[in-house]
MARKE-680529 format. One record per residue (C-alpha): x, y, z. Coordinates in pm, whole numbers, plus 32768, in hexadecimal, padded with zeros to 4 digits. Example, Ala and Ser with C-alpha at 12.3 -4.5 7.8 and 13.67 -1.06 7.14 Angstrom:
% MARKE-680529
<atom <84CE 7E3E 830C>>
<atom <8557 7F96 82CA>>
//
This chain:
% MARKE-680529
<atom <AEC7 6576 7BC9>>
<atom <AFE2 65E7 7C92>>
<atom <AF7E 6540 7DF0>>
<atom <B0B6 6528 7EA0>>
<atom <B15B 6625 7E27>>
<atom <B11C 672A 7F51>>
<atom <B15B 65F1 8047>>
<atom <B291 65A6 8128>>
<atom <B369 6441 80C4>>
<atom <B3AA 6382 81F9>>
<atom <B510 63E6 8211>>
<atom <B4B2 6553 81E9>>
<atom <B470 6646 8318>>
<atom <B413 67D7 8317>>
<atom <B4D2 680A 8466>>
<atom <B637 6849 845A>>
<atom <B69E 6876 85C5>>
<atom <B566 680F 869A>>
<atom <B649 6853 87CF>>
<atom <B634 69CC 8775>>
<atom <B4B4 69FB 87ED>>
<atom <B50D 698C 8949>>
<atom <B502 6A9C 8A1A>>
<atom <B672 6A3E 8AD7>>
<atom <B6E0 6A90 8943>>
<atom <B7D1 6B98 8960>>
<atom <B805 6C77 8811>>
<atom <B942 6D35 87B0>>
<atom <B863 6E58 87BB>>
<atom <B762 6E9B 889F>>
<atom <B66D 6F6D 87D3>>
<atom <B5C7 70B7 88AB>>
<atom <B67C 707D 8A01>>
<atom <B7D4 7115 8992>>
<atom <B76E 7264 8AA3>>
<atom <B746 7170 8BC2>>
<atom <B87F 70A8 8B62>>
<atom <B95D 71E7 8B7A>>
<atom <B8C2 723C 8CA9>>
<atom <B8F5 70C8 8D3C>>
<atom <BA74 70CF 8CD1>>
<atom <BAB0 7256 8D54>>
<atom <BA63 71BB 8EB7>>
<atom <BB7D 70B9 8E64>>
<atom <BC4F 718E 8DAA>>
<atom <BD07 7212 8EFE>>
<atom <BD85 7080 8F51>>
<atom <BE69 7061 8E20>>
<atom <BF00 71CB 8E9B>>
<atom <BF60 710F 9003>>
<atom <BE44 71DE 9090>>
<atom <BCFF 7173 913E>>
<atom <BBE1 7145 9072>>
<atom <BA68 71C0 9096>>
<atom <B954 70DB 90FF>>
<atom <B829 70DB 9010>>
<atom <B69A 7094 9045>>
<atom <B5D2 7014 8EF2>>
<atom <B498 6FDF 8EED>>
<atom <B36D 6FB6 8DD0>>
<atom <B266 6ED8 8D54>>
<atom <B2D0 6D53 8D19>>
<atom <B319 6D03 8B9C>>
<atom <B3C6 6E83 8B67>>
<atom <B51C 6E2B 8B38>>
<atom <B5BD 6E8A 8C6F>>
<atom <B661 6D4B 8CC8>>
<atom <B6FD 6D3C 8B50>>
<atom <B77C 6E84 8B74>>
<atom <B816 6E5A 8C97>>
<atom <B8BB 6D16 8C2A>>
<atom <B917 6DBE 8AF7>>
<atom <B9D7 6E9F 8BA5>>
<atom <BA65 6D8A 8C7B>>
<atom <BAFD 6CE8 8B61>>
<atom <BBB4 6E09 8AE9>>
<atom <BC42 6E2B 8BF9>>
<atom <BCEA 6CEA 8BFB>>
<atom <BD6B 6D17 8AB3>>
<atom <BE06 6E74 8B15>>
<atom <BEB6 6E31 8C6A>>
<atom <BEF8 6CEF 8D46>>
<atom <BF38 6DE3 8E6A>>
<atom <BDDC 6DFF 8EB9>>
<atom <BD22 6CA0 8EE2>>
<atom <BBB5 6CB2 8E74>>
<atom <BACA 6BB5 8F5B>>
<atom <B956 6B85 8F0C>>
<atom <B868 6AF9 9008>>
<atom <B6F2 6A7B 8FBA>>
<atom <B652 6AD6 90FD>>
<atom <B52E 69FF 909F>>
<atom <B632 68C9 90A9>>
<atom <B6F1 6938 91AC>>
<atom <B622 69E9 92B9>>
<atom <B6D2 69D9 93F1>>
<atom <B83F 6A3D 9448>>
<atom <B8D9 6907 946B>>
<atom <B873 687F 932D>>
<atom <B8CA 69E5 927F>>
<atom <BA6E 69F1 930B>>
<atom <BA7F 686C 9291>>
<atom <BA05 68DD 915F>>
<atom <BB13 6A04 914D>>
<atom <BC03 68FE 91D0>>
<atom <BBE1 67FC 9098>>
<atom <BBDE 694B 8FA2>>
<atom <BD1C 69A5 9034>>
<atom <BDB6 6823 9016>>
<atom <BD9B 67EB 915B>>
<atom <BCEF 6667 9156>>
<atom <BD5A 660E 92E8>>
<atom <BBD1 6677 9379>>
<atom <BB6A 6542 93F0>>
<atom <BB56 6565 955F>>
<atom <BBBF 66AD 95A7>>
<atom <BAF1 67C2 9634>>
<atom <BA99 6929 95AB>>
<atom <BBA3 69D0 966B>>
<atom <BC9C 68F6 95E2>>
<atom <BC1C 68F5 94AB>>
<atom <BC18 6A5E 949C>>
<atom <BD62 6AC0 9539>>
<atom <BDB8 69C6 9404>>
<atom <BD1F 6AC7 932F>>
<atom <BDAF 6BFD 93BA>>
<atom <BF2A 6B9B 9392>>
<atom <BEFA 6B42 9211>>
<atom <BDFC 6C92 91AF>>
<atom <BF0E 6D7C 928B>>
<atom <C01A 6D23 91A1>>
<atom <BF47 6DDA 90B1>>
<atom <BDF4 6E88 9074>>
<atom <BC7C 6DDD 903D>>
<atom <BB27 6E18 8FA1>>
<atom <BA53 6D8C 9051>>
<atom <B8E5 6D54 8F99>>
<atom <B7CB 6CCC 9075>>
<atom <B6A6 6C75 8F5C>>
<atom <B50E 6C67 9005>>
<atom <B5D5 6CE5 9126>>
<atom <B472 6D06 91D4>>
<atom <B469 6B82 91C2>>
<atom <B571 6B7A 92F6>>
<atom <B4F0 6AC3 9441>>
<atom <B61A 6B9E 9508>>
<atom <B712 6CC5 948F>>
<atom <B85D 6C69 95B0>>
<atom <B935 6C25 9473>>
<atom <B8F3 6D81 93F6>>
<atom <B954 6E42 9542>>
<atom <BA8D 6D4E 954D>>
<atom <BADE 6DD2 93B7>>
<atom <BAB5 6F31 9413>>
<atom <BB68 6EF3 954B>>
<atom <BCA6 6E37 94CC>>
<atom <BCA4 6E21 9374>>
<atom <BDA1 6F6B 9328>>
<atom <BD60 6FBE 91C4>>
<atom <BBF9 6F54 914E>>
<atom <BAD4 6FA7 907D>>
<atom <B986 6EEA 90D9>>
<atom <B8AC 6EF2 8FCA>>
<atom <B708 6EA0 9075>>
<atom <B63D 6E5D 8F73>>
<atom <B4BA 6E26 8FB2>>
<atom <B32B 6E52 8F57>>
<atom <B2F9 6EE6 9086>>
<atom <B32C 704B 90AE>>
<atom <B2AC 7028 9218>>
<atom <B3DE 6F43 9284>>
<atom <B4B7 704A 92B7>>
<atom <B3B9 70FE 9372>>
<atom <B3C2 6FDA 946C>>
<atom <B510 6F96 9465>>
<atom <B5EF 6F79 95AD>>
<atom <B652 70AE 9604>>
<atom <B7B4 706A 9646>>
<atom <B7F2 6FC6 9534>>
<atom <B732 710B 9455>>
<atom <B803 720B 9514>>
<atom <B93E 713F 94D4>>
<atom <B8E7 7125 936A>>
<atom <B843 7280 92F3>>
<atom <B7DE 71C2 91CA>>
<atom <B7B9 7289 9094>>
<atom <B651 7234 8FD5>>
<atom <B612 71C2 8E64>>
<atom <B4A1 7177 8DAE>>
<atom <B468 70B0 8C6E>>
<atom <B33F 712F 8C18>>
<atom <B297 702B 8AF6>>
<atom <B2D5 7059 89AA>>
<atom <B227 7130 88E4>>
<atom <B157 7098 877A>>
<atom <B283 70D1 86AD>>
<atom <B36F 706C 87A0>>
<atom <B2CA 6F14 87E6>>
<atom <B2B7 6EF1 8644>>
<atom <B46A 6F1C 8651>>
<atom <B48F 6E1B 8747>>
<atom <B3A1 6D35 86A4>>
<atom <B435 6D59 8572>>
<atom <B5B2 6D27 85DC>>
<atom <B519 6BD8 865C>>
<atom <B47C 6B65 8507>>
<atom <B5E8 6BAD 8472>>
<atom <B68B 6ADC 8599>>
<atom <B59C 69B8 8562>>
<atom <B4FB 699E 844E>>
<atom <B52E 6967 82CE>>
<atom <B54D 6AC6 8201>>
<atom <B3C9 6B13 8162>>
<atom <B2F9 69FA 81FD>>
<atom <B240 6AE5 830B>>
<atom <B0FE 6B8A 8219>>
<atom <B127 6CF5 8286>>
<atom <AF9C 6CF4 82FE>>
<atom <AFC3 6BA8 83E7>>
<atom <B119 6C61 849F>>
<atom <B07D 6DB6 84DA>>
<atom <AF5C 6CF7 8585>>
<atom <B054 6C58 867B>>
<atom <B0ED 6DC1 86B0>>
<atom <AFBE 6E57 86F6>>
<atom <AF50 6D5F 87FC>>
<atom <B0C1 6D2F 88A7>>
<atom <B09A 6ECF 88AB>>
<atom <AF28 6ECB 8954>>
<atom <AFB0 6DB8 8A7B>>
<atom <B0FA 6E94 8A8B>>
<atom <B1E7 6D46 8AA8>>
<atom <B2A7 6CD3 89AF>>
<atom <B2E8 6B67 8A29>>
<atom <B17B 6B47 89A0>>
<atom <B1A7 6BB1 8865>>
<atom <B2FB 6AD2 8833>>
<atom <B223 69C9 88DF>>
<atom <B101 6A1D 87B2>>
<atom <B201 6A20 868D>>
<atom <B295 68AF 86D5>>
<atom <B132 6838 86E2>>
<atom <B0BE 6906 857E>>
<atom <B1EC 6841 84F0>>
<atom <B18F 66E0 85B1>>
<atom <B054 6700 8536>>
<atom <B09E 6775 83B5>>
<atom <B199 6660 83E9>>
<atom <B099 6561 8422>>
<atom <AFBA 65B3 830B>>
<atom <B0E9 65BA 822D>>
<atom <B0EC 670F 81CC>>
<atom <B20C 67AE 8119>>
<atom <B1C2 6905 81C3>>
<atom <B10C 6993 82FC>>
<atom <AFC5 6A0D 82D5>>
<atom <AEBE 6ADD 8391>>
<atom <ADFB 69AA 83D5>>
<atom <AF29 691C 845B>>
<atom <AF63 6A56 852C>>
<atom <ADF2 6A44 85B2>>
<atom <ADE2 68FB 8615>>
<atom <AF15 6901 86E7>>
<atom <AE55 6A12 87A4>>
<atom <AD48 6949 87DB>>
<atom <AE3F 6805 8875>>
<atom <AECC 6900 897E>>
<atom <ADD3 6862 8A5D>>
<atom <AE64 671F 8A08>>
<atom <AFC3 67A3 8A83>>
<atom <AF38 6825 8B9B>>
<atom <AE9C 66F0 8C12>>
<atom <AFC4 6627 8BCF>>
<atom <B060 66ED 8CA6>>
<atom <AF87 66E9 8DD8>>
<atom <AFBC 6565 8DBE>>
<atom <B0EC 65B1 8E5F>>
<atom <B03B 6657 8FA0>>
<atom <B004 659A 90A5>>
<atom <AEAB 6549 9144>>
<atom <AEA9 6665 9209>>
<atom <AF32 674F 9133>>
<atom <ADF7 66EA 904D>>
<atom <ACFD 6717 9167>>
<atom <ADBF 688D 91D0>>
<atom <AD7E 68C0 9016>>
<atom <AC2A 6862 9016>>
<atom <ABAF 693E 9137>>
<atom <AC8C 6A57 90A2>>
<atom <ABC0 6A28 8F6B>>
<atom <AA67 6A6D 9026>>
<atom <AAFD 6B54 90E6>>
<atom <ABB1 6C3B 905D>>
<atom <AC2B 6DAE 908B>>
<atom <AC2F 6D71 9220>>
<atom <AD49 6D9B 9329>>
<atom <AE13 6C75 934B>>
<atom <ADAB 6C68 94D3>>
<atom <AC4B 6C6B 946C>>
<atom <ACC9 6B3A 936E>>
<atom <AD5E 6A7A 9488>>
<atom <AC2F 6AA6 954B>>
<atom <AB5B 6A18 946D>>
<atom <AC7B 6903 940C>>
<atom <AC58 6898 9588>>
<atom <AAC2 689A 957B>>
<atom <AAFC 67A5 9475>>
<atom <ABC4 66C0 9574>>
<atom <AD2A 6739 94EE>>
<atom <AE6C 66A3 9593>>
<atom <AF45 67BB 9561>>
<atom <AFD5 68B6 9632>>
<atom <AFB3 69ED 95B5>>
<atom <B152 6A14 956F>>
<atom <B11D 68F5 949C>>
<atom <AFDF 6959 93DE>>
<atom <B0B3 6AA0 9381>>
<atom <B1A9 69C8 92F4>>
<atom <B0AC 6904 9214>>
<atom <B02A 6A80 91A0>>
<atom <B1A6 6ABD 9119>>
<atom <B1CD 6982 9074>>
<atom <B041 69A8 8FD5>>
<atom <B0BB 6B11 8F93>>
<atom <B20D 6AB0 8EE3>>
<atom <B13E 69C5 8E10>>
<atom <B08E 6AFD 8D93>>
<atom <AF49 6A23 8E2A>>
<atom <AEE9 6B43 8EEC>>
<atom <AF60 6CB6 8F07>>
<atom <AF9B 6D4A 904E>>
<atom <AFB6 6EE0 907C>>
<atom <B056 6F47 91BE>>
<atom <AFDC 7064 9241>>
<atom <B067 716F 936E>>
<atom <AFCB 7275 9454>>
<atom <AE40 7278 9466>>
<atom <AD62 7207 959F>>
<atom <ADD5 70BD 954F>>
<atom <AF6E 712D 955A>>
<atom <B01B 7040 9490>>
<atom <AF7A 6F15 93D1>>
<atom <AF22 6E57 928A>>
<atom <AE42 6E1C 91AB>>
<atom <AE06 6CD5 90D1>>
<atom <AD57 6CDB 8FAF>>
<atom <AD20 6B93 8EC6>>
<atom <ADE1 6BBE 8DA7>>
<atom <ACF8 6B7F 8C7C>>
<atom <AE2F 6B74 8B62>>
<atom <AD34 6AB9 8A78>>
<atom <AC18 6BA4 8A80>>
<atom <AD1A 6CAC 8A1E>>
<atom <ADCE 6C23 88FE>>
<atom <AC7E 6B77 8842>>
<atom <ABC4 6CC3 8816>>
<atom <ABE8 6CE6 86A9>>
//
């Protein structure tokens, strides 16, 4: 009897580059996003002519690819020209201006912050980028507590793109409208990918990180069909490293459908491991989401201060975002109506979804 011949030695592994399924992984080619790539770089395209660039808007769905494209693009550019400086900005870690033009002032070498205010900072800032041209990409731009730095870009900044990449369609809806009417932003949508499109980028992952032939052909179309039905792909790279954990564990020499399916049924696991990073509050705003979903998120904070909440209502928005970027909870904005603008929170219920078999 052959027992251990299908089983894994100690010193043997079936991933080859387990770095690859994070989503920060950047491939050399970024499979189905090639149309919004060109149309990213034709905004920055006029820069390395000595002209002014265009300003672009891009919204879609979290998990679609739209930071990696634009990153992509980003990265080529720094390979093809050191005339025009690239400069990336989280707006999730750095909300507010100051904290933004420090940032640009450490990409650009400049260490000498400490102490100094924004002004300085900037005018810092505008003497290095007027020696040249700048792309200027603002990711979860909808995260941002103020938007001064962005007048101050458009104002003094001579030859720019500014790249605003959100969720949120709405945000430019809201946005100041001096800053909007200075930028006459031009507007981009990743839409998710499609069945066949999700199996292509799932598949250039499994070549990235695994070993050739140990994913069972059965056990990885069940991970593309459930990373297709929650349209985000940072849960199917999430569900991959946990088939091969798992097949791993048991020893297995290849990745099977039971594998597949019982990494499905751990996403609750992941979920609650991460919600042990929420504070108490954040818990208690989860919880009451949970029995209440689908409602306005006034009608939420109403009921949050029933319960004896703390919270201003400024600050309960800002635990929505952070529940919302945790993919704990979906929030649809929503314009016009007898209500005008507003939002909608609904729990989201990821598990439910991806253990229907």
């Amino acid at each position: 009897m052959a027992l251990f011949k299908d089983m894994l030695s100690s010193d043997e592994s079936l991933f080859k580059n387990e770095l690859a399924l994070d989503y920060s992984f950047l491939p050399k080619i970024l499979p189905h996003r090639e149309k919004q790539q060109r149309y990213i770089a034709t905004c920055i395209k006029p820069l390395m002519n000595e002209k002014n660039g265009k300003n672009l808007f891009i919204y879609g769905a979290p998990g679609i690819g739209k930071t990696a494209a634009m990153r992509f693009v980003l990265n080529e550019l720094e390979e093809e020209t050191e005339d025009v400086i690239p400069i990336y900005i989280n707006c999730w870690q750095k909300n507010t201006t100051f904290k933004i033009v420090v940032d640009i002032c450490e990409q650009l070498g400049y260490k000498l912050t400490h102490n100094k205010r924004t002004e300085e900072l900037f005018q810092v800032v505008k003497n290095i980028l007027n020696k040249k041209a700048a792309v200027f990409a603002f990711d979860e731009v909808d995260k941002l507590e103020e938007i001064d730095f962005l007048y101050s870009i458009l104002e003094d900044i001579y030859k720019k793109s500014i790249l605003m990449v959100t969720n949120d369609k709405v945000w430019l809806d809201d946005l100041d409208d001096r800053v909007k009417s200075r930028s006459l932003p031009e507007i981009l949508e990743f839409k998710p990918y499609n069945l066949e499109e999700t199996r292509d980028v799932l598949k250039q992952r499994v070549q990235y990180s695994f070993v050739l032939g140990v994913w069972n052909d059965d056990a990885f179309e069940l991970i593309v069909k459930k990373t297709f039905e929650v349209e985000d792909i940072r849960i199917g790279l999430h569900l991959m490293r946990e088939s091969g954990n798992i097949a791993e564990e048991k020893s297995s020499r290849k990745i099977t459908l039971e594998h597949a399916k019982e990494a499905i049924t751990k996403i609750d696991q992941f979920t609650i491991k991460k919600s042990s990073d929420l504070t108490e509050d954040e818990q208690k705003i989860l919880d009451m989401i949970k029995k209440n979903s689908d409602k306005k998120i006034g009608d939420l904070y109403n009921i949050y201060k029933e319960q004896d909440g703390s919270l201003v209502y400024k600050s309960f928005q800002r635990k929505i975002e952070k529940l919302q970027k945790n993919k704990f909870i979906n929030v649809k904005k929503t314009s016009g109506g007898p209500d005008g603008n507003t939002s909608i929170v609904k729990y989201a219920n990821i598990t439910k979804k991806l253990t229907e078999f």
